[in-house]
PDB file of N, CA, C and O in Angstrom:
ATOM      1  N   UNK A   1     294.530 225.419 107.341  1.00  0.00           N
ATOM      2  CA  UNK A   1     295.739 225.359 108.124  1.00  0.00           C
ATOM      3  C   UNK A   1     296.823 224.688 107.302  1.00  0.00           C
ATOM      4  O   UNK A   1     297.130 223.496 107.347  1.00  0.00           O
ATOM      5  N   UNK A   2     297.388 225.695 106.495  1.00  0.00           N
ATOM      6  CA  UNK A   2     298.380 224.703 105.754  1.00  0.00           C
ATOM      7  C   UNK A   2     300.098 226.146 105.793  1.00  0.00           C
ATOM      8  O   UNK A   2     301.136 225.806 105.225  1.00  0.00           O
ATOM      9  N   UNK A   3     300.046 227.036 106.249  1.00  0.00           N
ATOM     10  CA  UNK A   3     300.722 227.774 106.534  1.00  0.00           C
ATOM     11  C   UNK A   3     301.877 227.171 107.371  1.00  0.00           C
ATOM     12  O   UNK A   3     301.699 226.890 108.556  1.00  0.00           O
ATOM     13  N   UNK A   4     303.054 226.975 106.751  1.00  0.00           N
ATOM     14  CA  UNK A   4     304.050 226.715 107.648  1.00  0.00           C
ATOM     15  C   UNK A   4     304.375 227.832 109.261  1.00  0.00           C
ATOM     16  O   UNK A   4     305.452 227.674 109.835  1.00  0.00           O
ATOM     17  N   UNK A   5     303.760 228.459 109.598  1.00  0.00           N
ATOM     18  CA  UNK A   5     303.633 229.501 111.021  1.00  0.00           C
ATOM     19  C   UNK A   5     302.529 228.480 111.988  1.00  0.00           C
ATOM     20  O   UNK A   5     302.505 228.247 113.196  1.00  0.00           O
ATOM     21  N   UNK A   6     301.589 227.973 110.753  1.00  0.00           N
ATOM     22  CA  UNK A   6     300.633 227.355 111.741  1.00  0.00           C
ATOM     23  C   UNK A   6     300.922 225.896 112.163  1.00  0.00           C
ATOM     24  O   UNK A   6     300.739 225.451 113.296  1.00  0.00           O
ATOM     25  N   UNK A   7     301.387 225.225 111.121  1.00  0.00           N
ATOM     26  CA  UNK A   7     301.535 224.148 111.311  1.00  0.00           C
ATOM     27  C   UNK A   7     303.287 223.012 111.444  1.00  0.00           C
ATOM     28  O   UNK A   7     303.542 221.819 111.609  1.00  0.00           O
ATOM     29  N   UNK A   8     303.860 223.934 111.303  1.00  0.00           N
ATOM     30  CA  UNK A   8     305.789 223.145 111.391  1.00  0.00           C
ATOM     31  C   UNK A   8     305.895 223.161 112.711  1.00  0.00           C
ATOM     32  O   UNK A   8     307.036 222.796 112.996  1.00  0.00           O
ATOM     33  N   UNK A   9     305.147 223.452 113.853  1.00  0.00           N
ATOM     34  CA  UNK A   9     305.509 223.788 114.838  1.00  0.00           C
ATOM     35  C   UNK A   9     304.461 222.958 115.867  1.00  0.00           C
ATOM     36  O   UNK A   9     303.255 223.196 115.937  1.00  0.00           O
ATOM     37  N   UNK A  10     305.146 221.973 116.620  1.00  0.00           N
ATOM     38  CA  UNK A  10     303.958 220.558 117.385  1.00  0.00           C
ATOM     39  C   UNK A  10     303.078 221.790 118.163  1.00  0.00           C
ATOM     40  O   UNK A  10     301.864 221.781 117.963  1.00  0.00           O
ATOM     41  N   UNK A  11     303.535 222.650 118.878  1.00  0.00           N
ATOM     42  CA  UNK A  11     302.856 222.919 120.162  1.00  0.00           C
ATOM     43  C   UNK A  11     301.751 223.669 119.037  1.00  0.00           C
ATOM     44  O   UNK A  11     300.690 223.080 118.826  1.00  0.00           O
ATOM     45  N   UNK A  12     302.002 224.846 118.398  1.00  0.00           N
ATOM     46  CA  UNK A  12     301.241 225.424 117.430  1.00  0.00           C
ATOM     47  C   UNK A  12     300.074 224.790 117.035  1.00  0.00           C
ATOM     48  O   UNK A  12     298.899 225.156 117.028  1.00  0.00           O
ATOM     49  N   UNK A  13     300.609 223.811 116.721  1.00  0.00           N
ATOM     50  CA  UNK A  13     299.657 222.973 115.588  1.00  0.00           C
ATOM     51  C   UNK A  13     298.343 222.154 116.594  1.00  0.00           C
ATOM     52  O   UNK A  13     297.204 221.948 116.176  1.00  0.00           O
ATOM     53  N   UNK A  14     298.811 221.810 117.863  1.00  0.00           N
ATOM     54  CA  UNK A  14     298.274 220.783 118.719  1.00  0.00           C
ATOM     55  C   UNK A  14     297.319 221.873 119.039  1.00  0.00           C
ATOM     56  O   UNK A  14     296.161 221.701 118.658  1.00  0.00           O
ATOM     57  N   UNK A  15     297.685 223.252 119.843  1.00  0.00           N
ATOM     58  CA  UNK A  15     296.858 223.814 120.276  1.00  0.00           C
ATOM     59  C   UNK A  15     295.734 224.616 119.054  1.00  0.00           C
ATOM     60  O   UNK A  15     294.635 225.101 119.324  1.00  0.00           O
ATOM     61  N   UNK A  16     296.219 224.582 118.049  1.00  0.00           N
ATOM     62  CA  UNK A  16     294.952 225.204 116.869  1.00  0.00           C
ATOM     63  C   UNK A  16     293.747 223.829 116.749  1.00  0.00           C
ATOM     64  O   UNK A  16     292.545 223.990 116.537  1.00  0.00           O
ATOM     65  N   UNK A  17     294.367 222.642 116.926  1.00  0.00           N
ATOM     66  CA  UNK A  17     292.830 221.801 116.512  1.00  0.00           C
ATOM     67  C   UNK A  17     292.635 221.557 117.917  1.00  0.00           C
ATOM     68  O   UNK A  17     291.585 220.932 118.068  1.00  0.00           O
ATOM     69  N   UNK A  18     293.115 221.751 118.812  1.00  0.00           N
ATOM     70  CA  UNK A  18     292.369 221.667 120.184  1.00  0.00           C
ATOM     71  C   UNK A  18     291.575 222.669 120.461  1.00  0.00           C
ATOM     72  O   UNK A  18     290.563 222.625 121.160  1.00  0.00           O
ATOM     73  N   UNK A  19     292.025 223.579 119.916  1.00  0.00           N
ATOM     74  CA  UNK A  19     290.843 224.935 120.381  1.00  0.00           C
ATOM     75  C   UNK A  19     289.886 224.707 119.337  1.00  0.00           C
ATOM     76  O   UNK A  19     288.758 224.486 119.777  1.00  0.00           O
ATOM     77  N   UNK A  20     289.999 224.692 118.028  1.00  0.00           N
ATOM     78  CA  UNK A  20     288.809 224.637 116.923  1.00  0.00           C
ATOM     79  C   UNK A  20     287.939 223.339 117.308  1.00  0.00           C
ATOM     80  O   UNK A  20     286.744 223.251 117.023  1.00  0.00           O
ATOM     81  N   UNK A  21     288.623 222.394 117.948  1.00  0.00           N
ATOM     82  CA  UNK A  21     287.580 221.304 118.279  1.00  0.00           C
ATOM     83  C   UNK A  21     286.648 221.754 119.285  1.00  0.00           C
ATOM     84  O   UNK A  21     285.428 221.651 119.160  1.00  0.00           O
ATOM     85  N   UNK A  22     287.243 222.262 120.296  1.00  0.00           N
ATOM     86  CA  UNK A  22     286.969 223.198 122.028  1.00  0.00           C
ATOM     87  C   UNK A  22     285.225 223.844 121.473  1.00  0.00           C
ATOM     88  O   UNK A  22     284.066 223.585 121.795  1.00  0.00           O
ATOM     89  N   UNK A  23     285.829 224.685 120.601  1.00  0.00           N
ATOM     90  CA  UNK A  23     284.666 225.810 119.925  1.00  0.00           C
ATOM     91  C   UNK A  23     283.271 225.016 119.120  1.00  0.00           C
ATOM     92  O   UNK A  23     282.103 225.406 119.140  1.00  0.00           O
ATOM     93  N   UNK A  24     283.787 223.898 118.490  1.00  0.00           N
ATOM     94  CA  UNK A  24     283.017 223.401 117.965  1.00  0.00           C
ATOM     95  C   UNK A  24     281.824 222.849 118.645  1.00  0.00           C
ATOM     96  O   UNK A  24     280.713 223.268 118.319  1.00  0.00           O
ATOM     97  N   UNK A  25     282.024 221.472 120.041  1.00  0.00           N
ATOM     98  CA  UNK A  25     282.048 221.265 121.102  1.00  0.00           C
ATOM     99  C   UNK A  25     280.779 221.824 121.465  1.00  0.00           C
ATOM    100  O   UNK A  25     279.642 221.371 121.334  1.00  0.00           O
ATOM    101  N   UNK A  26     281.403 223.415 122.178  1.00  0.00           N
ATOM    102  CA  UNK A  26     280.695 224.084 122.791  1.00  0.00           C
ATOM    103  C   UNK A  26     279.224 224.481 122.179  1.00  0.00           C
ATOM    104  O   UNK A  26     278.178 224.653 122.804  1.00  0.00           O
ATOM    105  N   UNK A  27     279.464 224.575 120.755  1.00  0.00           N
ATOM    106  CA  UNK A  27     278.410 224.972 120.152  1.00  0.00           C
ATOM    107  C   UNK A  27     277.655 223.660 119.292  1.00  0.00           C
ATOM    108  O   UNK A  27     276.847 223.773 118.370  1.00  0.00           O
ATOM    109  N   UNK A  28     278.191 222.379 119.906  1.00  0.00           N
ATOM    110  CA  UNK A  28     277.386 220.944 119.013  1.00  0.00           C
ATOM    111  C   UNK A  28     277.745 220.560 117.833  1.00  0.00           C
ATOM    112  O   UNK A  28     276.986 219.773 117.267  1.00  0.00           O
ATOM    113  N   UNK A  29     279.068 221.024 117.079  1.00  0.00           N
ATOM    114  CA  UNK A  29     279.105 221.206 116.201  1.00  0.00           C
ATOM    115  C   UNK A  29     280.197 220.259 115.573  1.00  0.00           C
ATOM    116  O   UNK A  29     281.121 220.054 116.360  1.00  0.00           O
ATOM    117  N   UNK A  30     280.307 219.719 114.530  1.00  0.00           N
ATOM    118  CA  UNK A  30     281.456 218.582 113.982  1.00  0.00           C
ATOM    119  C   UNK A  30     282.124 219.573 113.501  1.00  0.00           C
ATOM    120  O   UNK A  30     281.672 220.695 113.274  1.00  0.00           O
ATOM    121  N   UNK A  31     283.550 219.087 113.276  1.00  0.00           N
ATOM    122  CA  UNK A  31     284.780 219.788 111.768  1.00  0.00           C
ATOM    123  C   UNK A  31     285.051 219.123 110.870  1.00  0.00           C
ATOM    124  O   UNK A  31     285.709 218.082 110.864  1.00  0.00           O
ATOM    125  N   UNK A  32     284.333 219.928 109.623  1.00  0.00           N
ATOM    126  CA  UNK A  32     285.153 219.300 108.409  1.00  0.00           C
ATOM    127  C   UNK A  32     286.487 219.829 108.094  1.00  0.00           C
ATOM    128  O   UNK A  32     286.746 221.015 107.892  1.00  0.00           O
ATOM    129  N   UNK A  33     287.222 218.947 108.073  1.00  0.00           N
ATOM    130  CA  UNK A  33     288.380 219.247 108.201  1.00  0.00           C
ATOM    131  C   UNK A  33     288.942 218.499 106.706  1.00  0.00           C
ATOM    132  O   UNK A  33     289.231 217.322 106.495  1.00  0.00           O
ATOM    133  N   UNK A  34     288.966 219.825 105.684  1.00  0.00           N
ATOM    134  CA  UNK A  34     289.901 219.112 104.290  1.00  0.00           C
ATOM    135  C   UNK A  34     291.339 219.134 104.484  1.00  0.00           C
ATOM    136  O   UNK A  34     291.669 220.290 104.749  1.00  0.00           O
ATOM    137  N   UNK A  35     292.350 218.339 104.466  1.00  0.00           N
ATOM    138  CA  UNK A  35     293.555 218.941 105.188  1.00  0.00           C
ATOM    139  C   UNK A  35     294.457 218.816 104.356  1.00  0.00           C
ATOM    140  O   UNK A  35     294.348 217.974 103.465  1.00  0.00           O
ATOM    141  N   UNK A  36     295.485 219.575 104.451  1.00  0.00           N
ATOM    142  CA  UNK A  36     296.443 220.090 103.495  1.00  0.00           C
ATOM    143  C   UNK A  36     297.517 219.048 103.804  1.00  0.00           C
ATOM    144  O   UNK A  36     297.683 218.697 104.972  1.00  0.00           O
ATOM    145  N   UNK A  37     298.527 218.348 102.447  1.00  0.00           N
ATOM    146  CA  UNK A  37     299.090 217.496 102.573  1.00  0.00           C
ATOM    147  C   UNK A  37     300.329 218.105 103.583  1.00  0.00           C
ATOM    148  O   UNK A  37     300.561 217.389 104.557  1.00  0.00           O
ATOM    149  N   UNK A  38     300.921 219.002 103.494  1.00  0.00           N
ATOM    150  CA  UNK A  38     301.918 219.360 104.759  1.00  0.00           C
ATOM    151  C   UNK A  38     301.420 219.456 106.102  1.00  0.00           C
ATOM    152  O   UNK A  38     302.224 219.368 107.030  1.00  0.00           O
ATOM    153  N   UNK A  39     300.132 219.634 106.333  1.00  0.00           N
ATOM    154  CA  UNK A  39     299.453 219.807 107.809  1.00  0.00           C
ATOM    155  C   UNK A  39     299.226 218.547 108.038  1.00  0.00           C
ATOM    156  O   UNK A  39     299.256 218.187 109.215  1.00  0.00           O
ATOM    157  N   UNK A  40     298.905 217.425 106.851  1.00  0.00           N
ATOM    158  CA  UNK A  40     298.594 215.991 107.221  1.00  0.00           C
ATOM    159  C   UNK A  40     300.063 215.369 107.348  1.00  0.00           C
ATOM    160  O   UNK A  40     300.169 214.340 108.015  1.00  0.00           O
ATOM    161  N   UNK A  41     300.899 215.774 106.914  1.00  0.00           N
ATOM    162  CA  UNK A  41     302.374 214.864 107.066  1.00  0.00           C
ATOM    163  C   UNK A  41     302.883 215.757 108.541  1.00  0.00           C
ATOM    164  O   UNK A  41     303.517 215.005 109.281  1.00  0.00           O
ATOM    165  N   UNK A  42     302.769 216.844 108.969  1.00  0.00           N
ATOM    166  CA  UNK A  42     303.267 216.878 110.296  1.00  0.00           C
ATOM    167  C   UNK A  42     302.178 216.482 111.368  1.00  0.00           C
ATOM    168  O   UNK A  42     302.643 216.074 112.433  1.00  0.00           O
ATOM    169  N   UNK A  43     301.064 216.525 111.281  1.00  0.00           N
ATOM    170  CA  UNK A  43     300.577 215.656 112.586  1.00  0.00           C
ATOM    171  C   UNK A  43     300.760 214.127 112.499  1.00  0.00           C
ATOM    172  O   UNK A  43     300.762 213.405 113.495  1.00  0.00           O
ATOM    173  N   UNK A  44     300.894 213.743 111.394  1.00  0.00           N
ATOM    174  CA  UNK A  44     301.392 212.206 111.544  1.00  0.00           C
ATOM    175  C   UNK A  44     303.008 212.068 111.856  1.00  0.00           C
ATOM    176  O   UNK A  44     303.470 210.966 112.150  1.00  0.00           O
ATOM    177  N   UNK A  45     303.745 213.106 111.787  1.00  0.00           N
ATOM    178  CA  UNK A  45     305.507 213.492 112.506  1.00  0.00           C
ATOM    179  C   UNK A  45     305.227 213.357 113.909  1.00  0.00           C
ATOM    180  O   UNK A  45     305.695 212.505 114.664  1.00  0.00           O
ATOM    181  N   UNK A  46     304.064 214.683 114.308  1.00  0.00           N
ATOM    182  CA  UNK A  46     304.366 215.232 115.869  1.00  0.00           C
ATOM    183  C   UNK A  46     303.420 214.153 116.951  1.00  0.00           C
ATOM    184  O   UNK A  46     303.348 214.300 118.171  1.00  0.00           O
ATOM    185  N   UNK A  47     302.581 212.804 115.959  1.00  0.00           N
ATOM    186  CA  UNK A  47     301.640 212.144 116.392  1.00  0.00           C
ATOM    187  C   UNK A  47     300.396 213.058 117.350  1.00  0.00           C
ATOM    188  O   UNK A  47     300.029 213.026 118.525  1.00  0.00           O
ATOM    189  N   UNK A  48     300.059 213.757 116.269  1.00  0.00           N
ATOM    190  CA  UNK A  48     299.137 214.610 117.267  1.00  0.00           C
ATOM    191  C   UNK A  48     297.594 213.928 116.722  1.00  0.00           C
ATOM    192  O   UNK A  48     297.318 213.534 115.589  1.00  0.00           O
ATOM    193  N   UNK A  49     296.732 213.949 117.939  1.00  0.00           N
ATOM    194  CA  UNK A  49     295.538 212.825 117.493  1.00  0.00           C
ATOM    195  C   UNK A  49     294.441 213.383 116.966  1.00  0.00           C
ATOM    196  O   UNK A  49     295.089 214.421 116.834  1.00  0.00           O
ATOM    197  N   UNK A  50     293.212 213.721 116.470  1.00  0.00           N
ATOM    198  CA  UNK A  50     292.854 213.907 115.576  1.00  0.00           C
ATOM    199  C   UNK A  50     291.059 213.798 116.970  1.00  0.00           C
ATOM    200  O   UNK A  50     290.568 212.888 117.637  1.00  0.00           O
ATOM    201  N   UNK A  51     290.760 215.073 116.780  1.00  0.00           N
ATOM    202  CA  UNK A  51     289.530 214.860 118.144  1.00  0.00           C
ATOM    203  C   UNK A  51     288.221 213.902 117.434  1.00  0.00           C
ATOM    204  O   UNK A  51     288.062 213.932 116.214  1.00  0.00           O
ATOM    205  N   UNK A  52     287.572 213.298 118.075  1.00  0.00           N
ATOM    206  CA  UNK A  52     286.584 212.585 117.467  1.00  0.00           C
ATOM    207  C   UNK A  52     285.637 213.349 116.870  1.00  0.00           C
ATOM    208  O   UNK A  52     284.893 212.712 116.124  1.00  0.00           O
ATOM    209  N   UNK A  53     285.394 214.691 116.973  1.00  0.00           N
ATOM    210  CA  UNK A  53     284.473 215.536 116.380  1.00  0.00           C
ATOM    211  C   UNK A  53     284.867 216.361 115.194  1.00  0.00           C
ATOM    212  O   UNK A  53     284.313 217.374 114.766  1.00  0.00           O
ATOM    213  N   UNK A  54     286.686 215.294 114.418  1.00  0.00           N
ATOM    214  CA  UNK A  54     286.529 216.370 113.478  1.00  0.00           C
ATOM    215  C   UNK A  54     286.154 215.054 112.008  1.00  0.00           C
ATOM    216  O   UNK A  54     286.289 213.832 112.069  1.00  0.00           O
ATOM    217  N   UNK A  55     285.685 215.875 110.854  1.00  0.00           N
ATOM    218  CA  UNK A  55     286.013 214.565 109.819  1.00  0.00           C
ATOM    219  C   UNK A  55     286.784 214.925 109.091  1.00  0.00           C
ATOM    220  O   UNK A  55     286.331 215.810 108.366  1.00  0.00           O
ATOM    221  N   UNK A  56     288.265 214.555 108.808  1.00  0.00           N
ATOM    222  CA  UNK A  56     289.420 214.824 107.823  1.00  0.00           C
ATOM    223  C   UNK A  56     288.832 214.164 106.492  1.00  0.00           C
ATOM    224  O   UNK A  56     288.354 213.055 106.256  1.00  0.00           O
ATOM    225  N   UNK A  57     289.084 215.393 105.659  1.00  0.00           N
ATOM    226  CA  UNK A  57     288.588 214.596 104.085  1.00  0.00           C
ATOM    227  C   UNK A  57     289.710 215.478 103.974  1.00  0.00           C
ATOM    228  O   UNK A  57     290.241 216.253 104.769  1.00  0.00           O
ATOM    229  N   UNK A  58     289.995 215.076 102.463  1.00  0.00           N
ATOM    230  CA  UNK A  58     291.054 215.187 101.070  1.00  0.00           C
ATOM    231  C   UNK A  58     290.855 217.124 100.983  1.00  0.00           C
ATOM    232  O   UNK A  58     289.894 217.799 101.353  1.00  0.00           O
ATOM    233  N   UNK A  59     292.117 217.554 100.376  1.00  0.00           N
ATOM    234  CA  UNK A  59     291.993 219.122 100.352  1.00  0.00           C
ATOM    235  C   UNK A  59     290.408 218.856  98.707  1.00  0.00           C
ATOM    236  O   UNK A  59     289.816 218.070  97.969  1.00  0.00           O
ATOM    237  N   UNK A  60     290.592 220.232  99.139  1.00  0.00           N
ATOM    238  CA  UNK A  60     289.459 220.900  98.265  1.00  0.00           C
ATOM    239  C   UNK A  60     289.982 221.847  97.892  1.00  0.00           C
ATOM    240  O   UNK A  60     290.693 222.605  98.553  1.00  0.00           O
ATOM    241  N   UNK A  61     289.495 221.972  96.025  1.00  0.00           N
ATOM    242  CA  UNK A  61     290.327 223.233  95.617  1.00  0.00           C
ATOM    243  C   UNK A  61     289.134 224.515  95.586  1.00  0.00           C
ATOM    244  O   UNK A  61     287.970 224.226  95.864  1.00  0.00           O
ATOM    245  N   UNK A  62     289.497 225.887  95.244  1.00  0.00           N
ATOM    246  CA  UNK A  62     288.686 226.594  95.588  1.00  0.00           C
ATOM    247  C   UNK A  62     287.491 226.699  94.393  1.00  0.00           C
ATOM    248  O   UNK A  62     287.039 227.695  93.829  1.00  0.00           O
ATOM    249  N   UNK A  63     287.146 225.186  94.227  1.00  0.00           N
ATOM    250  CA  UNK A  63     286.186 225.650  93.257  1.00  0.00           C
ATOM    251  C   UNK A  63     285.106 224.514  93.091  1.00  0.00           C
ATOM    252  O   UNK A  63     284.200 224.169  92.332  1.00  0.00           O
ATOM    253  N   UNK A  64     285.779 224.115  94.325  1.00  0.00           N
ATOM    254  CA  UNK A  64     285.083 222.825  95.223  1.00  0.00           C
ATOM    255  C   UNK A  64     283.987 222.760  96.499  1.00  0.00           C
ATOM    256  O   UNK A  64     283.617 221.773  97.136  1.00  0.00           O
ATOM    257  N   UNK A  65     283.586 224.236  96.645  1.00  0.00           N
ATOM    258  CA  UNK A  65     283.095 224.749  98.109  1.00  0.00           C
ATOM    259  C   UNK A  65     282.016 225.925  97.799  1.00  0.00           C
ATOM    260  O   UNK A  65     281.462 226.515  98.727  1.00  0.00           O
TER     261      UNK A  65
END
């Protein structure tokens, strides 16, 4: 989630890790969540909170996974 469509936008952004948490949840499941420095500087803008089931680590490049 580092797409400015997904993430410049509070309501956007609030409802994508509320549902990916939702899904997770349902199925027992944690989020690793590597997060992209523009997706990490607007939820700390729009103070959007961070669900207890995800774990935010540092981005990962694609050669890291």
């Amino acid at each position: 989630m580092h797409r400015p469509s997904n993430v410049d936008d509070k309501e956007t952004l609030s409802k994508q890790i509320n549902n990916i948490s939702k899904l997770a949840k349902e199925k027992n499941l944690k989020v690793i969540f590597p997060i992209h420095p523009r997706t990490k500087k607007n939820i700390e803008q729009f103070e959007i909170s961070i669900p207890d089931n995800f774990k935010v680590i540092e981005p990962l490049g694609s050669l890291n996974y």
